[in-house]
Every structure is written in structure tokens, then in C-alpha cells.
C-alpha positions as MATLAB code, in Angstrom:
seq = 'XXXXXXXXXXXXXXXXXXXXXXXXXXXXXXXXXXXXXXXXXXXXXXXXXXXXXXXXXXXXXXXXXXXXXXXXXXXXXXXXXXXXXXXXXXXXXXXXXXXXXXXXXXXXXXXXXXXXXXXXXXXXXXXXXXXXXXXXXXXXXXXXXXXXXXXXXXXXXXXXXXXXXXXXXXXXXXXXXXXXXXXXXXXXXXXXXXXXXXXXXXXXXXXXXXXXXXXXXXXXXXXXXXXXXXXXXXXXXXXXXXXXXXXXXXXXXXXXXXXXXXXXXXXXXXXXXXXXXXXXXXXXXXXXXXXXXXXXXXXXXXXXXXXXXXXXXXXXXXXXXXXXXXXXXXXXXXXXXXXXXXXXXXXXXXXXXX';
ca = [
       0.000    0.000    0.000;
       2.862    2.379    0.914;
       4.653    1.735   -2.351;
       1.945    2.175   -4.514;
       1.496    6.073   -2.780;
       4.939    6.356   -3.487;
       4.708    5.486   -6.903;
       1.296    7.678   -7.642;
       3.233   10.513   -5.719;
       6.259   10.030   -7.945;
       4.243    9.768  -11.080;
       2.081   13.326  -10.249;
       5.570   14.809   -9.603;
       6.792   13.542  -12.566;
       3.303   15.023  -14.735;
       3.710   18.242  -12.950;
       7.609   18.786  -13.414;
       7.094   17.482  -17.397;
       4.199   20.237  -17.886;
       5.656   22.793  -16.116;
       8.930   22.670  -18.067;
       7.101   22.756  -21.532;
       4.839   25.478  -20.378;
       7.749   27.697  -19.275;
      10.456   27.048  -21.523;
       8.868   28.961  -24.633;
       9.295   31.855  -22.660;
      12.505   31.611  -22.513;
      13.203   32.395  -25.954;
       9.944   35.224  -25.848;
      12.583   37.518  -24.015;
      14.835   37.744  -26.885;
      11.808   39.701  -28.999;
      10.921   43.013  -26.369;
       8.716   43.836  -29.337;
       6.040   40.485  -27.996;
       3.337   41.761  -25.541;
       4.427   39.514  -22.891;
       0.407   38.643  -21.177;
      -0.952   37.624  -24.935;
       2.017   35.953  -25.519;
       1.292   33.911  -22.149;
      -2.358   33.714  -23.124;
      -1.598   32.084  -26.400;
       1.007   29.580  -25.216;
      -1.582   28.660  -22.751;
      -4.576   27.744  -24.364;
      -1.512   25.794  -26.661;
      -0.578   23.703  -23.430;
      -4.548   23.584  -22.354;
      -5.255   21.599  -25.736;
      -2.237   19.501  -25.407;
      -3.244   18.650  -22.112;
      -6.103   17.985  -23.080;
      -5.448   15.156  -25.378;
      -3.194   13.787  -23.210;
      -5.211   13.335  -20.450;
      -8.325   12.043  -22.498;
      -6.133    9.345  -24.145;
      -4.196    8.446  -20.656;
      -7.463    8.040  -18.617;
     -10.161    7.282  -20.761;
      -9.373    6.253  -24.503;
      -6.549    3.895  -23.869;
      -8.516    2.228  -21.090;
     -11.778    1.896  -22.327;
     -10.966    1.004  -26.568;
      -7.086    0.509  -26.850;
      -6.617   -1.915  -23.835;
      -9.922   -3.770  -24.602;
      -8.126   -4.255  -28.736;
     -11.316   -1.963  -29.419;
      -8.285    0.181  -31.746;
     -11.356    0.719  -35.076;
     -12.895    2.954  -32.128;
     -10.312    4.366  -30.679;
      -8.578    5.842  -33.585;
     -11.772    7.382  -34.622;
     -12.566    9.206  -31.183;
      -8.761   10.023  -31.716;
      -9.042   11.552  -35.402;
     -12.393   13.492  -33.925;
     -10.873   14.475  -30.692;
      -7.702   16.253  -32.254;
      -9.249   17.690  -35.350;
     -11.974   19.093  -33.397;
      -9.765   20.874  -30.731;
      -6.957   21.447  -33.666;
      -9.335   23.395  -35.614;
     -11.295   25.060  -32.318;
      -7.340   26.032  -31.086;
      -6.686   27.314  -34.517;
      -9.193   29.611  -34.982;
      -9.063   30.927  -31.770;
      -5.005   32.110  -31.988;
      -5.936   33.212  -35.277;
      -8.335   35.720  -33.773;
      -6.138   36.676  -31.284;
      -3.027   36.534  -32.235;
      -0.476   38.786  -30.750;
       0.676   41.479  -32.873;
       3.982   41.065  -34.771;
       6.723   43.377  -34.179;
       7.515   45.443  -37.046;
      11.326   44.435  -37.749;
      10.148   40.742  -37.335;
      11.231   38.801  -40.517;
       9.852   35.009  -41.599;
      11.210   32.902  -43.909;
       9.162   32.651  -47.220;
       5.602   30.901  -46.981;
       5.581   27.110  -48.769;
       1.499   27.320  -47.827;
      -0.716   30.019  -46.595;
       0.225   30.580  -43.105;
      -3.763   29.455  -41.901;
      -2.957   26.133  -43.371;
       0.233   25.997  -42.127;
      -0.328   26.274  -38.390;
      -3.667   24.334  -38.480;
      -1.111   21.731  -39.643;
       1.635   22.607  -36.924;
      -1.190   22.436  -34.026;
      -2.452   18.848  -35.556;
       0.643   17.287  -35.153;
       1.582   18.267  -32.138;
      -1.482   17.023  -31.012;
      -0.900   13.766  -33.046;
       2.629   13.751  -31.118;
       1.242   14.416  -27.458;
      -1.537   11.456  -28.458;
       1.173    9.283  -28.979;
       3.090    9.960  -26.192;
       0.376    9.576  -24.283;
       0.018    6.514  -25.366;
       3.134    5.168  -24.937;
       3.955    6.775  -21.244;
      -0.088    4.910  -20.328;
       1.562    1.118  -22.305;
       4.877    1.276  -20.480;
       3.299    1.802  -17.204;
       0.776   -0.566  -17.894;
       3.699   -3.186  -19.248;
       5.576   -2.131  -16.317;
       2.348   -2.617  -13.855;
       1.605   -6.194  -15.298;
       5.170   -7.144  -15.663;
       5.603   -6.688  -11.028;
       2.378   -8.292  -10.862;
       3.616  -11.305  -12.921;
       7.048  -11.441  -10.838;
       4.827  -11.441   -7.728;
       2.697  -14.237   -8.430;
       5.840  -16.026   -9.905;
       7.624  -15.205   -6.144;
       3.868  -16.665   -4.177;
       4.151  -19.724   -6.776;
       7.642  -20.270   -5.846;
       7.024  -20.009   -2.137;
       4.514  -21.890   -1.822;
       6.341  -24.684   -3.869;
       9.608  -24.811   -1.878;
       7.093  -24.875    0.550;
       5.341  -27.959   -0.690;
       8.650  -29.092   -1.357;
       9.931  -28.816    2.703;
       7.280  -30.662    3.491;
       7.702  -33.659    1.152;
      11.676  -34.425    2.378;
      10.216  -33.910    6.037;
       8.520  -37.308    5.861;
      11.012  -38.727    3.676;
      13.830  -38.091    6.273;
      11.957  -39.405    8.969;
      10.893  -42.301    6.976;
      14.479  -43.278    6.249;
      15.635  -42.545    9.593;
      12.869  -45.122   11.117;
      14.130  -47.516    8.880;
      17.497  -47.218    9.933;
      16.509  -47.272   13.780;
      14.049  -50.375   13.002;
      16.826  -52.629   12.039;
      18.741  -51.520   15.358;
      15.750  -52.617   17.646;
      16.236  -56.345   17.565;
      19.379  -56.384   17.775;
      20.766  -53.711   20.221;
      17.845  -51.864   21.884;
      19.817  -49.909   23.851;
      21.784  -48.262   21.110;
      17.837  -47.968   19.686;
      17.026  -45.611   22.960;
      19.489  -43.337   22.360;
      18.978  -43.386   18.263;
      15.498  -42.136   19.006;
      16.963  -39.731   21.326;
      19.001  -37.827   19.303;
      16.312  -38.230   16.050;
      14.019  -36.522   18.479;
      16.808  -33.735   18.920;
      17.197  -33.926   14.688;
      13.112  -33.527   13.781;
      13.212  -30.455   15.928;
      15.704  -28.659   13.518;
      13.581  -30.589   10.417;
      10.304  -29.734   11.599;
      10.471  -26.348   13.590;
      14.343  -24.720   13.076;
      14.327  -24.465    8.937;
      11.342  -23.009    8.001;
      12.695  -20.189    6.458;
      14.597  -20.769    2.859;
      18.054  -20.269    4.397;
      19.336  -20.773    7.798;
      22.510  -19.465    9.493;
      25.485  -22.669    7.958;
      26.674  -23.075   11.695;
      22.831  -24.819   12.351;
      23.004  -27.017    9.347;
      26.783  -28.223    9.527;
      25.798  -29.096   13.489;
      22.608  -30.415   12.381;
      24.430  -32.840    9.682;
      27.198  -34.000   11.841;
      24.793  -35.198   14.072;
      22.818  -36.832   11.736;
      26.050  -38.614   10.495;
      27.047  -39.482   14.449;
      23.575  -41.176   14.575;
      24.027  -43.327   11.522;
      27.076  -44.313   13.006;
      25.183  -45.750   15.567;
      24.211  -48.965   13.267;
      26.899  -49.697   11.325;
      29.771  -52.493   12.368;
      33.628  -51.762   13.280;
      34.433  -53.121    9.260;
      32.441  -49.763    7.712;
      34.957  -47.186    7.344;
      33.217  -44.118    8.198;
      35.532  -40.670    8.045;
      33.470  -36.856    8.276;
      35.478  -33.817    7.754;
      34.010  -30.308    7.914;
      36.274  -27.840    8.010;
      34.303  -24.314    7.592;
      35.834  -21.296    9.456;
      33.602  -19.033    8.184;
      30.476  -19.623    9.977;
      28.412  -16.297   10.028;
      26.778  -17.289    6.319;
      23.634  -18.950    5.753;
      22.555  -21.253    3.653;
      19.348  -23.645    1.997;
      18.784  -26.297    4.642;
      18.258  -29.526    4.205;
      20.099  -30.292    0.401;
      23.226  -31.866    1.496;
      21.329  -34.458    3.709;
      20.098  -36.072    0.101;
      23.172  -37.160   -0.628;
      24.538  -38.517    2.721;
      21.344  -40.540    3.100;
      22.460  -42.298   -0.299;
      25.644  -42.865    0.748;
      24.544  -44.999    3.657;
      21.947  -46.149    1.828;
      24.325  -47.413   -1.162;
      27.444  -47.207    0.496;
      27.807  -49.968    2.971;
      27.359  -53.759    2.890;
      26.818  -55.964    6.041;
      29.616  -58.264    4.704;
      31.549  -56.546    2.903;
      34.191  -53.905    3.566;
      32.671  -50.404    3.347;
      33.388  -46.996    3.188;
      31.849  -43.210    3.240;
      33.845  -40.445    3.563;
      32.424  -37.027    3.810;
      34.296  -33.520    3.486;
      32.710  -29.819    3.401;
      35.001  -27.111    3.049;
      35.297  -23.619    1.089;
      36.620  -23.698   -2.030;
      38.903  -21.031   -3.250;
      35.864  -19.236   -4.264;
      34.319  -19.452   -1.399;
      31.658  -21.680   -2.122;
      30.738  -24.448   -0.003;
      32.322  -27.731   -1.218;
      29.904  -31.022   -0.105;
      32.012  -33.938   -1.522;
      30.577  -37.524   -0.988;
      32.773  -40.512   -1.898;
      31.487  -44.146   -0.754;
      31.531  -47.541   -2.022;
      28.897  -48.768   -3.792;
      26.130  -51.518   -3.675;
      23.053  -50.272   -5.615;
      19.655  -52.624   -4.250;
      17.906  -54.926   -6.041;
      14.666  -54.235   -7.428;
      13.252  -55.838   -4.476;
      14.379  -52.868   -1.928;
      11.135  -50.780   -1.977;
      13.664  -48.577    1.321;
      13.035  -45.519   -1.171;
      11.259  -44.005   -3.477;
      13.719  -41.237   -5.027;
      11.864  -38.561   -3.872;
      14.849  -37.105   -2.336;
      16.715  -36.887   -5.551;
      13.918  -35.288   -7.844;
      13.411  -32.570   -4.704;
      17.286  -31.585   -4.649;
      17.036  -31.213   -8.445;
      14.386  -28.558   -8.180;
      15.163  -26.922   -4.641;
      17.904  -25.831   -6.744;
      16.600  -24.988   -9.896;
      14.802  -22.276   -7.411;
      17.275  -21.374   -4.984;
      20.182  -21.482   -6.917;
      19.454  -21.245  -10.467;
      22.789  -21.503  -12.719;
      24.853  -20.771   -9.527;
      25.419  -24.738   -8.715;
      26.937  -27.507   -9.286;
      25.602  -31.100   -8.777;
      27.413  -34.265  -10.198;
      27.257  -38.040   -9.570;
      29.789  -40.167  -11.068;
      30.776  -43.794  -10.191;
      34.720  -45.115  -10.629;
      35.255  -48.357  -10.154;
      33.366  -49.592   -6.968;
      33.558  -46.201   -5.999;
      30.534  -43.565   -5.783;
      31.033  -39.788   -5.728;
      28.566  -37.208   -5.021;
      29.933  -33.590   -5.233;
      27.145  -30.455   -4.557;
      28.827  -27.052   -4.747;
      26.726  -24.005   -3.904;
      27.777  -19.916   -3.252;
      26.883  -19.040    0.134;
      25.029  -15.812    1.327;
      25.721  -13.312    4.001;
      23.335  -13.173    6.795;
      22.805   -9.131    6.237;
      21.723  -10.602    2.435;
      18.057  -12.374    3.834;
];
């Protein structure tokens, strides 16, 4: 509401300081000629500016709205062709009845018509230029009008899907975190206690702490070493597990929840109850400082018969960063060897920047 005063304040200032300059400026050059009686000269210039205004004003507020916005144009160009010959001719008449007297020493250049013909001409198009102007000044704005409210339903659209898309990889964490404490529950219900513990301690940072589209990068590197310490929980002495995050720079924020994808594959793919395993994770800043989330771990893609997930997670990364970081990321998967490697890179933000 405020910006839109703003903007009709700007635009009247804008009307007033554009009319005011074209009414005043002839009279800069009227001082030149002493000879000029200065109050008909005024008079004359401003029933000039009146009929200008005139058509202006009619084709800003009325005939552009009503027949050139609605593709009515037949109509419009005919009110337009009766509008500006009518006052063209009234105007025309009426300086030619009281026009100023000449000086005597003024000198004119050689008549190509009769003079009468001549200015009725001169006043038509410049009312033919002011119509178009107005025109143009009312299609811009109107361009310019539709053009924010576009971008603002794009901006609600994209909310509201990032939105949609938070709460899709809320469940799908949880359910593969379940999973992973299911299998523990036979076996050592102890260790299952505490798993459900610190999950508890995880879902409040899922459900309640990243509701915003970024979040300060110290909360989501804590909140993913965590979540690696609790997968640790389940796997045996043979899995190789190594997590390095070495960020100094901690006063940036960042999307939540998009390196957690690919660390959930790597457990998921990466380890093998008899054979030897491995993940290794390492965030850092590169040289640009961007953060670097590299994922290497070995590999053991599931059978057809693992219904554990559905690939949800994967298709929401994709588009979390279509939107959040369009053409400013990197994501690769490649596999060499036995060997899977996930790399996400993605530029950081200052906190002063949200």
C-alpha cells in the first residue's frame, strides 16, 4: 500500500515537473523579442498547453482504457481523429483571432502554404505527437504494472512450492531414519534408545528450526554431523566411516536440508553388512568461497526388491535448486570403479543478504 502512494506521488511529480517545463520554456526564448506583448504571448502559449493537455489526459485516462486496452483500436482511432481535429481546428481559430501582434522588424522565412494552413497543420501534429506519447507513457506503465504483478505471483508460486517441497523431504527423512533405527531394535535396543533420542533432537531442527529458505550454515553443519554421528550408531567396526568439515567461516547462511540427500544415499548405497565399506564425507570452502559437499562411498546399488526408497529425495534436490540457486550450482554423480562420488557445490550468502 505504501509503495503504490509512493509510486502515484512520484508519477504526479513527474506530470507536474514534465508540464511545467514545456509550459515555461517557450518563454525563454519570448525575451529575446521586447517587441512580444508579454500577457498575450502567455495567453496564447496557454490555451496551446490547455489543448495539449487535453489530449493527453483524455487518451491516458479514458481512450486507452476503455478502446485501446480492450483491442477496441477501429474505435479508438476514430474518437482520436475526432478528438484532435476538433480541438486542432477550435485552437486554430481561436489564436488566429487573437493573435499577438507582430513586431515590425520581425522577418519570416518565405511561406511554402498560406500561413492558416500551415499552423492548423503545426497544431495537428503536435497534437498527433502528445496522443502518442500519451500513449506510450499509459503502455509502459501498464507493461511495467503487469510485468511486477507477474514477478509477484511467480515469487507466491515459488514459495509456496519450496514450501510444498519442505514438506515432502520432512517425511522422507523421517521415513528413512525409522528404517534405519528399526533394524537396530532387535538387535541392540539400547543403542535404539538413544537413536530415538538424538532423532528426536534432529526432527526439531527438520520440523520447527528451517522453516525459512536459508538458515545461518553453523545450524546445518551441526545439524548434519549429528545426523552422520547417529548413523554411526548402526553400522559395524568393518564400515569405514571418516566426516570432515572444516568451515571457518560460519556467520553465512545457507538452503537447509540439500546436502542431507546425498549422505542418506551414501549410507543407503554405500555400505554392505559383509563386505568392507566406506563413506567419507568432506565440506570445506573452495577457493571461491563456495561451499564444497564432496561424498565418496563404495557402492552396492539394491535390487529391485528394496522398496527402502522411493527417489523422492533426488527429484526434490534437483528442483530446490533450480529455485534457490538457479545456474549458480553444481551437482554431479559419477561412479569409478566400486567407488561412488557425489559432489554439490553451492555460493553461500551473508546473513545481512536475507
Amino acid at each position: 500500500m505504501k509503495q503504490t502512494q509512493k509510486n502515484n506521488i512520484l508519477q504526479l511529480l513527474i506530470h507536474v515537473t514534465g508540464w511545467g517545463m514545456f509550459f515555461g520554456l517557450p518563454f525563454l526564448i519570448f525575451w529575446k523579442y521586447p517587441g512580444f506583448n508579454m500577457m498575450d504571448k502567455v495567453l496564447h502559449h496557454t490555451v496551446t498547453v490547455l489543448s495539449l493537455m487535453t489530449v493527453f489526459y483524455l487518451n491516458y485516462f479514458v481512450l486507452t482504457e476503455k478502446y485501446l486496452f480492450p483491442r477496441k483500436t477501429s474505435k479508438f482511432l476514430g474518437y482520436n481523429v475526432l478528438l484532435i481535429l476538433g480541438i486542432g481546428i477550435v485552437v486554430h481559430y481561436w489564436q488566429e483571432s487573437n493573435m499577438p501582434a507582430m513586431p515590425l522588424n520581425a522577418k519570416f522565412p518565405p511561406e511554402v502554404l498560406p500561413r492558416g494552413i500551415s499552423f492548423l497543420l503545426r497544431d495537428i501534429v503536435s497534437l498527433l505527437i502528445i496522443a502518442g506519447l500519451s500513449v506510450t507513457i499509459k503502455m509502459t506503465g501498464k507493461w511495467y504494472k503487469t510485468e511486477a504483478e507477474r514477478q509477484e505471483e511467480q515469487n507466491e508460486r515459488t514459495e509456496a512450492e519450496l514450501k510444498n517441497l519442505r514438506q515432502q523431504l520432512n517425511p522422507h527423512f523421517l521415513f528413512n531414519t525409522l528404517n534405519n533405527i528399526y533394524a537396530q531394535i532387535a538387535i541392540r535396543p539400547e543403542e535404539a534408545q538413544n537413536s530415538m533420542l538424538e532423532l528426536s533432537k534432529l526432527l526439531r531442527y527438520v520440523l520447527y528450526e528451517n522453516n525459512g529458505n536459508f538458515v545461518p550454515l553453523e545450524r546445518e553443519l551441526n545439524f548434519i554431523h549429528n545426523y552422520v554421528e547417529l548413523m554411526r550408531i548402526r553400522l559395524n567396526p568393518a564400515v569405514d566411516m571418516k566426516i570432515n568439515i572444516n568451515i571457518a567461516e560460519k556467520d553465512k547462511t545457507v538452503a537447509p536440508l540439500l546436502f542431507i540427500t546425498l549422505i542418506e544415499n551414501a549410507f543407503k548405497h554405500g555400505v554392505s553388512p559383509t563386505q568392507h565399506s566406506f563413506i567419507d564425507i568432506d565440506i570445506h570452502l573452495n577457493d571461491d568461497k563456495q561451499l564444497n559437499c564432496t561424498i565418496r562411498n563404495s557402492y552396492f546399488p539394491k535390487d529391485e526388491s528394496d522398496q527402502s526408497g522411493s527417489g523422492i529425495g533426488l527429484e526434490n534436490l534437483h528442483r530446490r535448486l533450480e529455485i534457490l540457486y538457479p545456474h549458480k550450482h553444481i551437482l554431479r554423480t559419477e561412479k569409478e570403479d566400486d567407488t561412488f562420488i557425489a559432489q554439490l557445490i553451492i555460493p553461500l550468502k551473508n546473513s545481512n543478504e536475507l
